[in-house]
N, C-alpha and C positions, 0 to 999 in steps of 0.2 A: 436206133436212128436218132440224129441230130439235125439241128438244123445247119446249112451248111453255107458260108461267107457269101454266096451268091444267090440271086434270084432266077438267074436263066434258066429256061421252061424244063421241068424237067431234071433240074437237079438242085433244086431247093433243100430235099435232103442226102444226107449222107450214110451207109451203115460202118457204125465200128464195130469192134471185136469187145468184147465185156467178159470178162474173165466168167467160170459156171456156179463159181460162191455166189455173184451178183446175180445173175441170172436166174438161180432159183427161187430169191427173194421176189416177193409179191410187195409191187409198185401202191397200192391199196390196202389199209387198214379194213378192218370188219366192220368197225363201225362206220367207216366211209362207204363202204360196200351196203351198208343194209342203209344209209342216207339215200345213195342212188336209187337203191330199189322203191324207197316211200316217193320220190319224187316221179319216179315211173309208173305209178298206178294212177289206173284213168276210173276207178269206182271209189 
């Protein structure tokens, strides 16, 4: 998904097509992954 040249309700975004090399690839590193997680602990 993208964001898409308009604001009208409802189509703010858009889906393209992303080839499956890119798709398999994980958008998040590990250590970004276990950052999130320390910021989500509530003990």
């Amino acid at each position: 998904m993208v964001y898409a040249p308009t604001q009208e309700h409802g189509k703010q975004v858009k889906i393209e097509d992303v080839p499956q090399e890119q798709r398999d690839i994980f958008s998040l590193t590990n250590e970004e992954v276990q950052e999130l997680a320390k910021t989500g602990r509530t003990n």
